[in-house]
N, C-alpha and C positions, 0 to 999 in steps of 0.2 A: 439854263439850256432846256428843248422840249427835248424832255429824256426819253422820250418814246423813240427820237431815232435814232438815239442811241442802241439803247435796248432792244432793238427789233435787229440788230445788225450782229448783238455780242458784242461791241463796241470793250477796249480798255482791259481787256481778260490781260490778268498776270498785273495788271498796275496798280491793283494796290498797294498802299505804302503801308506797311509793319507798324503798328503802332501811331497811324494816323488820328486815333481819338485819342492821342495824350495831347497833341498841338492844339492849342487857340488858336490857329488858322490855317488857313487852306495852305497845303504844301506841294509843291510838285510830286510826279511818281518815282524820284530817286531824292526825295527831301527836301528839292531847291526851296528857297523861300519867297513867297510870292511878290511881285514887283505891283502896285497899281498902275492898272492899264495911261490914269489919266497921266501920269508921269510920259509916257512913251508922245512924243508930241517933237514937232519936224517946226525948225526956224525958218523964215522966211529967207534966210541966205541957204539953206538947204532944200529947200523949195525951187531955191531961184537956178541951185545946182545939178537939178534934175531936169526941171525944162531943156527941151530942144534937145535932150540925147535920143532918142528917140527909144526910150522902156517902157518896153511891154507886161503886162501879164496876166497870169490864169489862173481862174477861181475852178479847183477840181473840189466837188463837193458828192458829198456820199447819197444824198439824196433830195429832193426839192419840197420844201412847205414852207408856210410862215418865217421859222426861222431863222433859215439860210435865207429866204430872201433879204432876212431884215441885213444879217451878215452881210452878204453880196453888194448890199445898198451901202452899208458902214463904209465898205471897202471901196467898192467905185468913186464914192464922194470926195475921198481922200486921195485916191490915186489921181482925179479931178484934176486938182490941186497944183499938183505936182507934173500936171500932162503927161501923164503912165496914162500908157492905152491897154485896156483888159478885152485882149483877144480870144483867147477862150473862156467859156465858163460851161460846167458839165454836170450831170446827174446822172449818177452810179447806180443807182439804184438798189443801194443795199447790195452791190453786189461786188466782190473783190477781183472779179474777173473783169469786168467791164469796167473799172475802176483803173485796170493795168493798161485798158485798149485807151482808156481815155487820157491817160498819161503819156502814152507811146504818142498820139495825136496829138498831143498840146505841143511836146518834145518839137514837133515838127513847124510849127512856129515859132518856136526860140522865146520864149520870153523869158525874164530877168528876173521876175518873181514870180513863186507859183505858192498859194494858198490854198492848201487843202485839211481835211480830216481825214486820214490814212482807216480805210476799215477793218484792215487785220492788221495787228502790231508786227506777225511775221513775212506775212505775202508783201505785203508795200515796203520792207526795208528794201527788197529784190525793187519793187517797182519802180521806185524813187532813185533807185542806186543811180540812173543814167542821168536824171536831171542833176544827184551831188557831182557828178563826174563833167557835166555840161556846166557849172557854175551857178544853176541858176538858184537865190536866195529863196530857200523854203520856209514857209511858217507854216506849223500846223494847229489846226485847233482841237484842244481836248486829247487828243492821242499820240503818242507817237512810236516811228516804227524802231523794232528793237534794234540795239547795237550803234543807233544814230548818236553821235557827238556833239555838244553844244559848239557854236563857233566854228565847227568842222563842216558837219553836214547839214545842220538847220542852225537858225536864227532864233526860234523861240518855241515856246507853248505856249498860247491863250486859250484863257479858258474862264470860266465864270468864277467867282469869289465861293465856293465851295461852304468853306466857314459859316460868312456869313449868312447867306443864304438858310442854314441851318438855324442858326442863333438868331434872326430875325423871326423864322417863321416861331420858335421858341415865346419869343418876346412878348410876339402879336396873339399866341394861346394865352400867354400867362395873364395879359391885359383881358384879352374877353371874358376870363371865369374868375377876374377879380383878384389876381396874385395868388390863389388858394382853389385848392381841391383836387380831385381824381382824376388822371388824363391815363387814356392808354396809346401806348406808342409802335405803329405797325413799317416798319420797315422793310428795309428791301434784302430778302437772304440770299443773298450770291456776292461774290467777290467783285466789285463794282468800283472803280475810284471814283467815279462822281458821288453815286448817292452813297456809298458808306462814308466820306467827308461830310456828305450833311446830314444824314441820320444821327450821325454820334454827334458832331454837333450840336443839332436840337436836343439829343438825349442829354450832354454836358452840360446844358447853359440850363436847363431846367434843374438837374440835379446841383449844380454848382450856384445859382443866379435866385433859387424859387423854392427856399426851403418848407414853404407851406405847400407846394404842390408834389404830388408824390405820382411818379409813374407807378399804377399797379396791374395792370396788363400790358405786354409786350408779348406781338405776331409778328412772325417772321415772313416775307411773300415773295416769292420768284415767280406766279403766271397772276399778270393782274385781275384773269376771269374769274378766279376765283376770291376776288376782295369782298364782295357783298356776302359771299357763304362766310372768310374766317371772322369778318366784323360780325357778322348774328351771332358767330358764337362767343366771340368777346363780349357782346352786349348783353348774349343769355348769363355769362359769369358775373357782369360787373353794369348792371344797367343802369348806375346811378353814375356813369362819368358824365364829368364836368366836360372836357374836353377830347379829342381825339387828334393824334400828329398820323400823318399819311403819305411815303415818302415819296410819290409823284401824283400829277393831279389825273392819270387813268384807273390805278385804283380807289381813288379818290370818288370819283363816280359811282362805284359797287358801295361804297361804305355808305354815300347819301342815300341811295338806294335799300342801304338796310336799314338806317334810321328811320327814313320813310315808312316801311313796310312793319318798322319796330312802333310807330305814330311818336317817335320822339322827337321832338322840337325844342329839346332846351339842350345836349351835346354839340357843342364848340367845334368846330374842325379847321384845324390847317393843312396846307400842302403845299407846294412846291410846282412850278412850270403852269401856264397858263392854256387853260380848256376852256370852251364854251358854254359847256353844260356843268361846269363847278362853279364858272364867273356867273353864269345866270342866277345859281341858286344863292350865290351871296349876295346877289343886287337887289333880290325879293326877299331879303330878311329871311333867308335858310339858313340850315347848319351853319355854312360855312362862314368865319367871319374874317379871314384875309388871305392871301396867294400872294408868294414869293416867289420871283421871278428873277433872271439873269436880264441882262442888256444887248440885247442882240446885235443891235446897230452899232454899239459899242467894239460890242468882241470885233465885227468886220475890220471898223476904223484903227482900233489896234494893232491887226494884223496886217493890215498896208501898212502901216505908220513903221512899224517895224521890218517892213520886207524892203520897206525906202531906206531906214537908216540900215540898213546893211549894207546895201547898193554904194551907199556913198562910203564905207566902208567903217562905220561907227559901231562898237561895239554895242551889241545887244543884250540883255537879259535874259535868263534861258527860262524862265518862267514867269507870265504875267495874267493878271487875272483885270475882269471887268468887275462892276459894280452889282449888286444883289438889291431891289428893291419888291420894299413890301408894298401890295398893291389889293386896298380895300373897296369897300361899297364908293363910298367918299373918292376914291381917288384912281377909280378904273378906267377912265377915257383915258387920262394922263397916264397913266402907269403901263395901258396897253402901246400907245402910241412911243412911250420911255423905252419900251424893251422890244416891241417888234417893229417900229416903224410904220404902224397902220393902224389904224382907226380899228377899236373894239367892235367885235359881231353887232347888226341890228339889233337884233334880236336883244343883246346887253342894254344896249346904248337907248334902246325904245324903255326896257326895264327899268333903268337910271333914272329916268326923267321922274 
């Protein structure tokens, strides 16, 4: 997922799950255990079930970029399908007020499914309470509001493969500095259920998967402006790393930035969610040597596919995740277009050639 809109919103406070780094994989925020999204998939006699009733529904979304659009598109294409007509769709703006107006609005269309990302786990249990009371099938993505019921008040969570995502970008380190050597590991210090599932993650799969490779510096970071300042100083401690993990791709930026400034050009770097200015520097033989991504398009398609089979009255999975792919020099047109639905920046794609 692009964690930045998360993060910029506070997104998930209090969802951490207890003991999240003992699982080998992503778990929901009360333990559930994750269902693969490609499993959730509608038969053509349930397809055929849905035609001609005439359901609607409403993509409420916390903010507009990339992402959500790729969502959005997951979603529509799917509701297609099925002839679900999506009458509204909204951007909040990061804001939990405007989030409540745009719910009261949808409200007033009636649709039968509403697909959103709730941006405060406490203010949207109140916001949402009219649509549990109106009937209509909620999915939410990545959060949810507190005190909600599975099968009760929502249908599901989708959300990205957490785990893997970690354990992938682990993988594609351990390969560029040759299964061995020095990696330092900068994560994300606040209480976060997305990136603390894949921080520990990559931390586990490296300690557990990479006994020649050893983490010997670990920073902790809550504001990403200041990545390029704590990376210089991990670099002034330890300038001989092989590699460097960085748990989204904004501060991700600062770190190139201090390697740069360091003239080092042989430090590895991974990260997580897909920027312009990190896909650049690894299509021109930079630090960077691969970026691990969620499925954007996916998570959307999920979340129709599920907001359908509840309609029809099928039970649902109260936790399911998309796909995590790693996406290198080699294989960034594809890997951009795999997870957002759109063709990688110019700028990359001029680089690639």
């Amino acid at each position: 997922m692009l964690l930045k809109n998360l993060l910029n919103a506070a997104l998930l406070t209090g969802a951490v799950l207890s003991g999240a780094a003992a699982h080998a994989q992503t778990v929901g925020p009360s333990g559930e255990a994750a269902t693969p999204s490609e499993k959730i998939t509608l038969s053509d006699s349930d397809l055929s079930a849905l035609k001609g009733k005439g359901y609607k529904a409403a993509l409420l979304w916390h903010t507009s970029s990339d992402f959500t659009n790729a969502v959005s598109a997951g979603a529509k294409d799917e509701f297609a399908k099925a002839g679900v007509d999506v009458i509204v769709q909204t951007d909040a703006g990061f804001d939990a007020a405007r989030q409540r107006s745009d719910i009261e609005t949808a409200l007033a269309a009636k649709p039968n499914v509403i697909l959103a990302l709730p941006l405060d786990p406490t203010t949207s249990a109140e916001a949402f309470s009219q649509a549990v009371k109106d009937g209509s099938k909620l999915v939410f993505l990545s959060n949810l509001p507190t005190g909600y019921k599975h099968g009760t008040d929502y249908a599901a969570i989708v959300t990205d493969d957490l785990y893997q995502m970690g354990k992938q970008a682990a993988d594609a380190l351990a390969k560029a500095i040759g299964g061995k050597g020095k990696v330092g590991y900068i994560f994300h210090d606040a209480s976060y259920y997305v990136t603390n599932q894949r921080d520990q993650a990559f931390k586990s799969t490296i300690e557990n998967n990479y006994p020649d490779i050893k983490i010997v510096a670990e920073q902790g970071i809550s504001d990403p402006a200041r990545a390029e300042e704590l990376a210089n100083a991990m670099l002034l401690k330890n300038p001989d790393l092989d590699g460097i993990y960085v748990t989204w791709a904004e501060p991700a930026e600062g770190v190139l930035a201090a390697l740069r400034s360091n003239g080092n050009t042989k430090t590895k770097v991974v990260t997580l969610d897909l920027s312009e200015p990190v896909g650049l520097d690894m299509v021109k033989g930079g630090n960077v040597t691969a970026i691990v991504a969620d499925k954007a398009y996916e998570l959307g398609r999920a979340m129709a596919t599920t907001g359908m089979k509840s309609l029809l009255g099928q039970d649902t999975p109260p936790f399911i995740v998309a796909p995590a792919l790693t996406v290198t020099k080699d294989t960034v047109s594809e890997g951009w277009k795999n997870s957002l639905n759109r063709d990688a920046p110019q700028s990359i794609l001029d680089a690639a050639k």
